[in-house]
N, C-alpha and C positions, 0 to 999 in steps of 0.2 A: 753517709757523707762522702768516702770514698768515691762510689758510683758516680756521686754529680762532681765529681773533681775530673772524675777519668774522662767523664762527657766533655766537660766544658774543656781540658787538655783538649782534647781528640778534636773536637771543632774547632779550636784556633789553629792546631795544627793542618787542619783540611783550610782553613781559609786562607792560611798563609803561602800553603802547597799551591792555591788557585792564584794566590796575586803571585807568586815568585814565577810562578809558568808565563801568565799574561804579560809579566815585564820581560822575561827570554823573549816571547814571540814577536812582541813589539821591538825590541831590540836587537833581533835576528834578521827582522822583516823591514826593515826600514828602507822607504824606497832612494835610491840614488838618484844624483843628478848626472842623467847620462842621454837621456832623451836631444838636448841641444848637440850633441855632436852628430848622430843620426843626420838631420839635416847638411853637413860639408859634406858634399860630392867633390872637393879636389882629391884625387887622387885617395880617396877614400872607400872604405866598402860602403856601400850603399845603394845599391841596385833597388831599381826602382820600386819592384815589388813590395821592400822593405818601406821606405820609403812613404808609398802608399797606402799603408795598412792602420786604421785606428788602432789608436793610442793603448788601447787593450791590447789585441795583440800586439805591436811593437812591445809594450812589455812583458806577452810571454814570453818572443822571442830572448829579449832583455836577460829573465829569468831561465831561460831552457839554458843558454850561455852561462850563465854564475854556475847553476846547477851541474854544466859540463867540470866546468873548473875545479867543483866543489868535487864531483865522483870522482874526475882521474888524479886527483891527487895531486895538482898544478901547486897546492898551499907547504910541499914538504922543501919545494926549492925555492919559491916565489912568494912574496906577501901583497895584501891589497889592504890599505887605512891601516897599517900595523900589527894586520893580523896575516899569519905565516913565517916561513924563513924571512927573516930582515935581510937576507944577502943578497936577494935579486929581487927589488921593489916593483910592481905594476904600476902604479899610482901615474896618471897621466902619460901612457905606454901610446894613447893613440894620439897626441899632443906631438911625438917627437916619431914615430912611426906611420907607415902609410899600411893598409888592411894587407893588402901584399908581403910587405916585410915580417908584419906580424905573424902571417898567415909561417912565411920560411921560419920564423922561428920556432916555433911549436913544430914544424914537421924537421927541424934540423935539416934544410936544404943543403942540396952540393954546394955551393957558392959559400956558406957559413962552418963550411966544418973544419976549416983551420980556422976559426975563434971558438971551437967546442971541444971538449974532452971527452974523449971519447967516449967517457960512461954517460956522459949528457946527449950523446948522439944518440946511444943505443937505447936510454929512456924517450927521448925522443920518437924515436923512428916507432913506438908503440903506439901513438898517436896519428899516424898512418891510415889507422881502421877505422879511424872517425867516419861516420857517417858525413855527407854532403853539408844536410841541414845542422847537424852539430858546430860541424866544423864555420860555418858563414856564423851560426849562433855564438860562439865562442868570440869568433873575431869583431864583432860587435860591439857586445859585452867587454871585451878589452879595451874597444878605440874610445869606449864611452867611460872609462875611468876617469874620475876628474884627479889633477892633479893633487899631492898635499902640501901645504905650507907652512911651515914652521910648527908641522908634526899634528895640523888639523885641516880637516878637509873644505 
């Protein structure tokens, strides 16, 4: 009798281990609504190549950008939909920014560094080494954050 207690433990426990993972992954992966900004060329990043590229790719691109964010650790000063530091929100970053500006702020440009402290320059300036395509993937990814409103997106 033990035996078939342990069994049937042990399978509910593996079943439950499978749906708790399936609902992370769905809920990790959820796609944003970020595709409609892509299209404003005012004074936006979006060269044409972007532009141009199905819908697939535009969302690796989409994805290589979060993924930048997510590795260099953009989330210990910065948050996005409430997840991160609460002290410097993203949330609708390319709404009130042009890919340009955004671009100087992640590199801590000369023109910004009397509104930066110093240790925020010097993590900064670590962002520097970005790669080409990282760096266009990033600022994408940022102008395409929708804003939030009244603490829902």
């Amino acid at each position: 009798m033990r035996k078939r207690w342990a069994k049937i433990i042990t399978l509910l426990t593996a079943v439950l281990v499978i749906l708790l993972s399936i609902i992370f992954a769905i809920q990790q992966n959820t796609p944003q609504s970020i595709a409609p900004s892509l299209t404003k060329t005012q004074d936006r990043y979006a060269p044409a190549e972007v532009l141009s590229k199905p819908d697939m790719q535009r969302a690796a691109l989409l994805a290589a950008g979060r993924r930048v964010f997510e590795t260099k650790g953009c989330m210990r000063c910065h948050s996005i939909a409430g997840k991160g530091n609460p002290r410097i929100a993203l949330d609708g970053v390319g709404d009130r920014l042009t890919a340009k500006a955004i671009r100087q702020w992640i590199l801590a440009a000369d023109e910004l560094k009397a509104q930066l402290s110093t240790r925020t320059i010097l993590t900064k300036q670590t962002y520097r080494d970005l790669a080409d395509e990282e760096m266009a993937a990033l600022v994408i990814y940022l102008q395409g954050l929708p804003s939030v409103t009244n603490g829902k997106m």
